[in-house]
LUMVO-591508 format. One record per residue (C-alpha): residue number from 0; x, y, z; residue in one letter. Coordinates in Angstrom, 3 decimals. Example, Ala and Ser with C-alpha at 12.3 -4.5 7.8 and 13.67 -1.06 7.14 Angstrom:
# residues 2
+-----+----------+----------+----------+---------+
: num :       px :       py :       pz : residuo :
+-----+----------+----------+----------+---------+
:   0 :   12.300 :   -4.500 :    7.800 :       A :
:   1 :   13.670 :   -1.060 :    7.140 :       S :
+-----+----------+----------+----------+---------+
END
This chain:
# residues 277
+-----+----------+----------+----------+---------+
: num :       px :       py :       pz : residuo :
+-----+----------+----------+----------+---------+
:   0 :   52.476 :  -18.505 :    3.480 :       X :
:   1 :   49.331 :  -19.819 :    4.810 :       X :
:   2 :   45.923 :  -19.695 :    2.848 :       X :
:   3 :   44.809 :  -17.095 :    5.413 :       X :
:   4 :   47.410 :  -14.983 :    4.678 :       X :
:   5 :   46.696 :  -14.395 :    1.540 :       X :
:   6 :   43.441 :  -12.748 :    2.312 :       X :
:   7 :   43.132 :   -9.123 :    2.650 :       X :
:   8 :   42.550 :   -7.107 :    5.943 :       X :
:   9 :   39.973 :   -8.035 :    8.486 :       X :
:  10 :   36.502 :   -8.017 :    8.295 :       X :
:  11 :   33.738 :   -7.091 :   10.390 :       X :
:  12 :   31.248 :   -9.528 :   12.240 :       X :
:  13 :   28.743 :   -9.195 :    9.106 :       X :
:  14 :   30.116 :  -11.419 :    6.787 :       X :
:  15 :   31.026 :  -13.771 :   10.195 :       X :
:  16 :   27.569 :  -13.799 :   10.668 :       X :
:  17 :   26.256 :  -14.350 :    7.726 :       X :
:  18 :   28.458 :  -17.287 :    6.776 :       X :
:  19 :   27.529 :  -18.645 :   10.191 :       X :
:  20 :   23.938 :  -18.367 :    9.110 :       X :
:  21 :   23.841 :  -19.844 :    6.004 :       X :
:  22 :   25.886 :  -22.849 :    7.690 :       X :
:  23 :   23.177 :  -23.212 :   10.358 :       X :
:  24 :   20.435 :  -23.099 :    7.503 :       X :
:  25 :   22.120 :  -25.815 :    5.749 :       X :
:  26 :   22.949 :  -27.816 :    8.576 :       X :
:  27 :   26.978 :  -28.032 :    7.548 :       X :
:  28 :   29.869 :  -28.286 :   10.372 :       X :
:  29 :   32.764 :  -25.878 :    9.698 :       X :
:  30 :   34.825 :  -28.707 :    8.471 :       X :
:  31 :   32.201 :  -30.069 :    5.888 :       X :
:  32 :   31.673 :  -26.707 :    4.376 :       X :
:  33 :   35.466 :  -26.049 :    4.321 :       X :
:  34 :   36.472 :  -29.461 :    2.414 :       X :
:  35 :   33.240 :  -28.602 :   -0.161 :       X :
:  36 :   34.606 :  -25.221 :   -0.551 :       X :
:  37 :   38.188 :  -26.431 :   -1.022 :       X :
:  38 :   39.551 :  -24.384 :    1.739 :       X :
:  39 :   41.229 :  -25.031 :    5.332 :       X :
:  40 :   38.934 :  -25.785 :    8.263 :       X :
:  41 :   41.433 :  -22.626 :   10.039 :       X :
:  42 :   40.829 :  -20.447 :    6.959 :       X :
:  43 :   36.901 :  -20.525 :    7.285 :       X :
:  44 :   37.393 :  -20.095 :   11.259 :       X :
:  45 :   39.328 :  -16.813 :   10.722 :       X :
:  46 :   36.376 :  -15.536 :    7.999 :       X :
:  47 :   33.651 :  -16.353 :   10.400 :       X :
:  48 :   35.542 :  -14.912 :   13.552 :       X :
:  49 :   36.151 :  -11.657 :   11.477 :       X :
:  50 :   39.926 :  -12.481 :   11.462 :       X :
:  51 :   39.991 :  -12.190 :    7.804 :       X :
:  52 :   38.322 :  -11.132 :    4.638 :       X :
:  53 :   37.892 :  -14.079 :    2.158 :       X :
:  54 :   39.114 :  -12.983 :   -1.630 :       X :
:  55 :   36.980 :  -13.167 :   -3.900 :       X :
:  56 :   36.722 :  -16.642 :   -5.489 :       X :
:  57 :   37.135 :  -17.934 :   -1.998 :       X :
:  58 :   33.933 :  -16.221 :   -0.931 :       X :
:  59 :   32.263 :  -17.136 :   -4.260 :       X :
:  60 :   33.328 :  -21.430 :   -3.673 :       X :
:  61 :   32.305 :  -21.219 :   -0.239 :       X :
:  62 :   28.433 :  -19.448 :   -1.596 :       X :
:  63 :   28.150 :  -22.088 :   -4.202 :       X :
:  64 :   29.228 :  -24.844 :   -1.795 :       X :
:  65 :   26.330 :  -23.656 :    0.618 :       X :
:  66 :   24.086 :  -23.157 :   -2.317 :       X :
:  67 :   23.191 :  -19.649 :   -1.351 :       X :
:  68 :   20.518 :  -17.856 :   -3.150 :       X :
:  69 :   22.249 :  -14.953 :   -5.562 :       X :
:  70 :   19.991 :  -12.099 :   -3.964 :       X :
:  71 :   21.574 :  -13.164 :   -0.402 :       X :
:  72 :   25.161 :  -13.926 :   -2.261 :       X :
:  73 :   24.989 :   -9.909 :   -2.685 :       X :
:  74 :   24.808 :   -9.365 :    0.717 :       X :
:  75 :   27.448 :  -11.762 :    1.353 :       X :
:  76 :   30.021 :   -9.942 :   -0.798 :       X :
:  77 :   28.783 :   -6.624 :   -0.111 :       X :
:  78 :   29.922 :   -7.415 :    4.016 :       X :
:  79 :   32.800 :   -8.663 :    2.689 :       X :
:  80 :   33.605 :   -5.029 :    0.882 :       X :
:  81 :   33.274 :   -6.290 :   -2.918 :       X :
:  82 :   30.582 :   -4.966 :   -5.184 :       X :
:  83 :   27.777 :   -7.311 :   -5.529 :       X :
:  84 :   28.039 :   -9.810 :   -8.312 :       X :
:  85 :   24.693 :  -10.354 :   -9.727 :       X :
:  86 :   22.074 :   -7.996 :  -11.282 :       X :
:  87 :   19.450 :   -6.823 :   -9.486 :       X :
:  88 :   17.589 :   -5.536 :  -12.126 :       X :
:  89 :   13.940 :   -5.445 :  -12.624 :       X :
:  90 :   12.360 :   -8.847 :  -14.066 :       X :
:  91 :   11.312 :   -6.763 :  -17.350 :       X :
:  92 :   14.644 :   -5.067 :  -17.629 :       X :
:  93 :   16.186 :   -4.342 :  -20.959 :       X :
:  94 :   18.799 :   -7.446 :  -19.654 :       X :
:  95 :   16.339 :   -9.518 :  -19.335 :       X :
:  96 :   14.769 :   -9.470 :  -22.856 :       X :
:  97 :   16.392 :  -12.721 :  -23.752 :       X :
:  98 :   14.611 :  -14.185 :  -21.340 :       X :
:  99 :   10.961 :  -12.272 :  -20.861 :       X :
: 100 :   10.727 :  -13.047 :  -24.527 :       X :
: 101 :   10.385 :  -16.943 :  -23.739 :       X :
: 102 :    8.311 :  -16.474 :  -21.253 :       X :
: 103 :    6.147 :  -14.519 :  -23.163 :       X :
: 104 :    6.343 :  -17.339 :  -26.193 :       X :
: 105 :    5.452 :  -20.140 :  -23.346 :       X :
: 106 :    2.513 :  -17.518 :  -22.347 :       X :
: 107 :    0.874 :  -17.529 :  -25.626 :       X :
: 108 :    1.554 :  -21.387 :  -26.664 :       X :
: 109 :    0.085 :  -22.467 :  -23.529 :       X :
: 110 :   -3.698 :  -20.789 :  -24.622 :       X :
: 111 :   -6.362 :  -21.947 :  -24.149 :       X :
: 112 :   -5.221 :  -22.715 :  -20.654 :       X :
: 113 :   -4.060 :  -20.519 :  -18.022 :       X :
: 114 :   -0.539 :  -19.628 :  -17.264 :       X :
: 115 :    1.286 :  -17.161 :  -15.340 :       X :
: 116 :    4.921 :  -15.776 :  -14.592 :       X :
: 117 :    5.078 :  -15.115 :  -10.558 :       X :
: 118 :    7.685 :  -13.511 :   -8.490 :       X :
: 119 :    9.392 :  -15.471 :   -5.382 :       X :
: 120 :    6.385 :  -14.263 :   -3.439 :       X :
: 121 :    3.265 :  -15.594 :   -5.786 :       X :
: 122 :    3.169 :  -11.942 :   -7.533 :       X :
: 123 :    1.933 :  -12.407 :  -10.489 :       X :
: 124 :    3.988 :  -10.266 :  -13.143 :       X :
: 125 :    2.798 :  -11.580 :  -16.581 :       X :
: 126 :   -0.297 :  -13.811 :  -17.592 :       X :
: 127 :   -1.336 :  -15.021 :  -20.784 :       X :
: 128 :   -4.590 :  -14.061 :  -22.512 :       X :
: 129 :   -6.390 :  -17.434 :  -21.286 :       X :
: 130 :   -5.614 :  -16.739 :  -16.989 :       X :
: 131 :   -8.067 :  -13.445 :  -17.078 :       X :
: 132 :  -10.840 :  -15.140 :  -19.078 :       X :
: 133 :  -10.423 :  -18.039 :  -16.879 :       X :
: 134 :  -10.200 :  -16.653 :  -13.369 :       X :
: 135 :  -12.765 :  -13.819 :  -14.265 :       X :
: 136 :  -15.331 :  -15.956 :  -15.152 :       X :
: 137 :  -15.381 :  -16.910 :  -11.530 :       X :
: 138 :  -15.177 :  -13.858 :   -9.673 :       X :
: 139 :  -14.340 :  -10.033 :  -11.089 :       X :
: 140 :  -11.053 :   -9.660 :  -11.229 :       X :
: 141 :  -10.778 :   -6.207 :  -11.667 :       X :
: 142 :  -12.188 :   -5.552 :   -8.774 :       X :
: 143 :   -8.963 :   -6.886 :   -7.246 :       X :
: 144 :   -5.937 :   -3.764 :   -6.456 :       X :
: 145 :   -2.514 :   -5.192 :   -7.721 :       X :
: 146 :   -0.049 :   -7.023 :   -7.463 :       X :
: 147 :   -2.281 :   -9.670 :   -8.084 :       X :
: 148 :   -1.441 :  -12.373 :   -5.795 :       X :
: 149 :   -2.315 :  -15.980 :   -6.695 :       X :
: 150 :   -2.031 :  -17.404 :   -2.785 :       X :
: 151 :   -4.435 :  -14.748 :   -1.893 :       X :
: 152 :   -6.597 :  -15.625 :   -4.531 :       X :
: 153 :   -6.919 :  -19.224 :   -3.707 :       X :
: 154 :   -7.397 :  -18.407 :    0.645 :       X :
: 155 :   -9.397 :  -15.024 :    0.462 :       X :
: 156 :  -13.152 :  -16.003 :    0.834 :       X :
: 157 :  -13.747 :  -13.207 :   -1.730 :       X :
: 158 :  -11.737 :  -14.611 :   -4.462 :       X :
: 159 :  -11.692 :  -18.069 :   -5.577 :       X :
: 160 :  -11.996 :  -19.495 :   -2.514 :       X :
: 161 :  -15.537 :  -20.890 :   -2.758 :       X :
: 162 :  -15.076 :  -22.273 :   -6.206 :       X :
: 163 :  -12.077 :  -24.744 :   -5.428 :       X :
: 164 :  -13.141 :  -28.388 :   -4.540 :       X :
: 165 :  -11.721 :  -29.811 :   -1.670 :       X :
: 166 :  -10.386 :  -26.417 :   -0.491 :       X :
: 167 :   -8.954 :  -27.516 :    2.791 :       X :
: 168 :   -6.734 :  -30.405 :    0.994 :       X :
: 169 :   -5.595 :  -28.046 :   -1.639 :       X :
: 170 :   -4.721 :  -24.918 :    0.777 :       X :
: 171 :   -2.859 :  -27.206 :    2.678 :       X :
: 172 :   -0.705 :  -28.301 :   -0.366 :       X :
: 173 :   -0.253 :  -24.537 :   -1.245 :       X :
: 174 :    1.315 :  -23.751 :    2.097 :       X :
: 175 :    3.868 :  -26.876 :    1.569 :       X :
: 176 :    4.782 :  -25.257 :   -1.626 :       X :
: 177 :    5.863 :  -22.268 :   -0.187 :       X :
: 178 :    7.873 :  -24.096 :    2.158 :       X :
: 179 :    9.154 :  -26.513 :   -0.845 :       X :
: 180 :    9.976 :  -23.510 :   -3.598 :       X :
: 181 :   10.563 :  -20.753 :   -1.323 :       X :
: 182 :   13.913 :  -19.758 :   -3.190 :       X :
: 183 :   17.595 :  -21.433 :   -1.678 :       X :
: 184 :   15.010 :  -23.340 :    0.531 :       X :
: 185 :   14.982 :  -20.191 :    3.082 :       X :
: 186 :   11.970 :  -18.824 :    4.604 :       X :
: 187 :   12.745 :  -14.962 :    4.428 :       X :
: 188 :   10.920 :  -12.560 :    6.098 :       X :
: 189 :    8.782 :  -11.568 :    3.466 :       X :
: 190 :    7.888 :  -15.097 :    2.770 :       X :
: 191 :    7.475 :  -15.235 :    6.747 :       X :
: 192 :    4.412 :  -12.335 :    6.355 :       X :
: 193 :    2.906 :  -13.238 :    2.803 :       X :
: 194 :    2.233 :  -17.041 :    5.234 :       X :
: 195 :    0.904 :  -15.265 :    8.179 :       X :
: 196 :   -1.640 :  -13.139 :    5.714 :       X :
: 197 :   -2.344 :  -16.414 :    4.550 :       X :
: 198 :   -3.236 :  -17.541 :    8.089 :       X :
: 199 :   -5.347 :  -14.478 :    9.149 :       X :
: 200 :   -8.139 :  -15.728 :    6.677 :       X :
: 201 :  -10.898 :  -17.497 :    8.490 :       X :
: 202 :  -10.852 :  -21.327 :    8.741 :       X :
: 203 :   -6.839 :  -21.716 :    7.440 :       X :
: 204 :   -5.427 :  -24.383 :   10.068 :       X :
: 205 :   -2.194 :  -23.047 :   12.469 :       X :
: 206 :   -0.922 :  -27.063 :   11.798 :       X :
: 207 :   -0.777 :  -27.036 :    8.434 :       X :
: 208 :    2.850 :  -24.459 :    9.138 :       X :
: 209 :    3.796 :  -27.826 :   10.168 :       X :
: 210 :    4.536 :  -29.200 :    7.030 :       X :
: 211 :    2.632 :  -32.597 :    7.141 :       X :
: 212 :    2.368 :  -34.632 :    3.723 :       X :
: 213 :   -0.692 :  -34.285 :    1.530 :       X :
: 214 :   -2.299 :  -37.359 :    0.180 :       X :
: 215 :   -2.453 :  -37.437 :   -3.639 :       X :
: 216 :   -5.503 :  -38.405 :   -5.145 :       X :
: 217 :   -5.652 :  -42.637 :   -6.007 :       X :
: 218 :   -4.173 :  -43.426 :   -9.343 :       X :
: 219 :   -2.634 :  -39.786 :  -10.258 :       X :
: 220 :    1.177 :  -38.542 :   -9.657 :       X :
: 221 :   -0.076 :  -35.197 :   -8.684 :       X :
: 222 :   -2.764 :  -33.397 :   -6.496 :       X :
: 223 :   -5.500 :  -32.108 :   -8.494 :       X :
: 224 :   -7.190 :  -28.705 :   -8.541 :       X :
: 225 :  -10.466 :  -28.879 :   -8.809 :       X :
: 226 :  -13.009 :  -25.686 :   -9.384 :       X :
: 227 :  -16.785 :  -25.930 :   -9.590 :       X :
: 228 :  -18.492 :  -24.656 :  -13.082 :       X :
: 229 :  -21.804 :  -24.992 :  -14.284 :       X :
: 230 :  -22.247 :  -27.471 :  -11.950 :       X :
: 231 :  -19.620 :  -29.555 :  -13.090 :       X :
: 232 :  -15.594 :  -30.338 :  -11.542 :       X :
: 233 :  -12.960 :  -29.041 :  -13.697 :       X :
: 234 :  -10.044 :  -30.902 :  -12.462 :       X :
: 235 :   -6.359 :  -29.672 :  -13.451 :       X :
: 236 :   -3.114 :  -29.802 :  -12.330 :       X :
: 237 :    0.329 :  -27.671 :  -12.523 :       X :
: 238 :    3.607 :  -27.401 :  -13.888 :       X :
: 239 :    6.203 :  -25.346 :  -12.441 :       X :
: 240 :    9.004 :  -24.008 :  -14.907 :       X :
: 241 :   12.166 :  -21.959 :  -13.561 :       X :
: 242 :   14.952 :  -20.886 :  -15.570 :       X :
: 243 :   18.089 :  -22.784 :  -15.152 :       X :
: 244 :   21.295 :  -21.787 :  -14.244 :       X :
: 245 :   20.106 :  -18.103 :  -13.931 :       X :
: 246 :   22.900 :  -15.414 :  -13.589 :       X :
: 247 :   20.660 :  -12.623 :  -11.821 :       X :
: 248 :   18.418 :  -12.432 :   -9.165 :       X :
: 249 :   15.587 :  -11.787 :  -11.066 :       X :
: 250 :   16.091 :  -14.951 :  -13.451 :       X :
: 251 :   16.484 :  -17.420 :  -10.516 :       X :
: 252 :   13.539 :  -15.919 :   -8.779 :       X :
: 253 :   10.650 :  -15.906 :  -11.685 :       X :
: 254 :    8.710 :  -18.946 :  -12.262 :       X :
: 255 :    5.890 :  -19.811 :  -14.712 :       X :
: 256 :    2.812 :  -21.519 :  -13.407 :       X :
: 257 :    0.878 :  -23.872 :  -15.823 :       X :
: 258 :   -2.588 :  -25.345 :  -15.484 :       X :
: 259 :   -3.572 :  -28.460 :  -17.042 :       X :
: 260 :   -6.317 :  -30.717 :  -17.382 :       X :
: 261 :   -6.135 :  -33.817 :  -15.266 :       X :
: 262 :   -8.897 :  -35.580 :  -17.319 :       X :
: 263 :  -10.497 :  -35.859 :  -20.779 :       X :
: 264 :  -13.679 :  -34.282 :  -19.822 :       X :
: 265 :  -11.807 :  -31.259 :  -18.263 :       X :
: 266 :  -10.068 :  -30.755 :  -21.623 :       X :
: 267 :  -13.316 :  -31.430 :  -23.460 :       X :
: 268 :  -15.115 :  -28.929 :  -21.448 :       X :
: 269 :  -12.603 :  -26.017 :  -21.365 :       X :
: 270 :  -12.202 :  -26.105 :  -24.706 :       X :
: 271 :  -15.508 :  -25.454 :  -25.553 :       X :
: 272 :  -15.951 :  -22.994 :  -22.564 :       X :
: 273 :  -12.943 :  -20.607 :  -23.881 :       X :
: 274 :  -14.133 :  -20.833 :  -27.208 :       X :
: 275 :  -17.461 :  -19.396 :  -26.396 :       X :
: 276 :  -16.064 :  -16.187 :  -24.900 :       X :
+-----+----------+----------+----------+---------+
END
């Protein structure tokens, strides 16, 4: 008996399609993905051409070989008639307490400095107590409707916007991010609109969708962020923390977004700013 023949059925063109996809995405031929999978080149024909519906673990080797995002590895075993295999649940869900717990420990050890827990689309869904004292002694942030959105906050002219030194430079970098982090490397169609909100703000560049390097500043392995206060530069810089090997889609799409200061007078200064209320 052949390995195709130990597949169930046929399938429709969805799975075919999607499969087809998420080879095109990745830039694999039919016989690369096959040998990573360890399946026949005919077997992955007849899934793709509908011929037959992949078991199972044979569906689930060929979405890790193609490193498929678990949200769109639902979709992928929903069209192939199988109940999906990861939780969709709500980041705060009663599942997820094992994890919102650390974030919320990495929230409060990272004050006095800002830090906050975003969605895949720059949502942000937890802060510590340092990010509102920090960001609101800029601009008022209540005055901003939720979800609170840090990409907006950086373009729109009404948020922090005027306040960020070199905005141009560090806009630009933002926009390669979501490119770079943009989850299973896929530009979705929500990630598609939040960029072209981005774009409708005055004075944001059409090029920089083209994904051109950013310079980093002489002498420092990172680009700086820079806001204007009191008439001094604060200059800071971030660290991005994801959970690893996350088992639901919520887990592999939260991230926690650090600020810290690039130099000792930054430090010196924010210190003594938070302290003073």
């Amino acid at each position: 008996m052949t390995a195709v023949g130990t597949d169930r059925g046929r399938s429709g063109d969805g799975l075919g399609s999607l499969l087809r996809h998420w080879r095109e995405v990745r830039s694999a031929s039919q016989l690369g993905l096959a040998l990573d999978a360890g399946i026949s080149q005919r077997h992955l024909s007849f899934i793709e051409s509908g011929r037959s519906v992949p078991s199972r673990p044979t569906l689930t080797s060929i979405m890790q070989a193609l490193d498929v995002p678990l949200r769109e590895r639902n979709a992928a075993f929903l069209a192939a008639g199988y109940a999906p295999v990861y939780s969709e649940s709500a980041w705060n869900a009663k599942e997820m307490q094992g994890i919102t717990r650390a974030l919320e420990r990495m929230l409060r050890q990272h004050d006095p400095f800002p830090a906050v827990v975003m969605d895949r689309y720059w949502n942000v869904v937890s802060a510590n107590a340092s990010s509102p004292r920090f960001f609101g002694s800029f601009i008022d942030m209540a005055a901003r409707k939720g979800p609170r959105n840090m990409l907006h906050l950086i373009f729109d002219p009404t948020g922090m916007r005027p306040f960020v030194v070199d905005w141009e430079s560090v806009a630009r970098s933002l926009v390669q991010r979501v490119y770079r982090e943009t989850v299973g490397r896929v530009m979705d169609q929500p990630t598609q609109a939040l960029l072209d909100e981005l774009f409708a703000y005055p004075d944001v560049d059409a090029s920089w969708r083209l994904r051109g390097s950013v310079a980093v500043a002489p002498n420092l392995p990172m680009i700086p962020l820079g806001f204007k206060k009191d008439g001094k530069t604060l200059n800071y810089f971030s660290m991005v923390t994801s959970v690893g090997a996350p088992q639901s889609v919520a887990a592999q799409e939260l991230r926690v977004e650090s600020l810290f200061p690039a130099d000792d007078g930054t430090e010196a200064f924010h210190a003594t700013w938070m302290s003073s209320g």
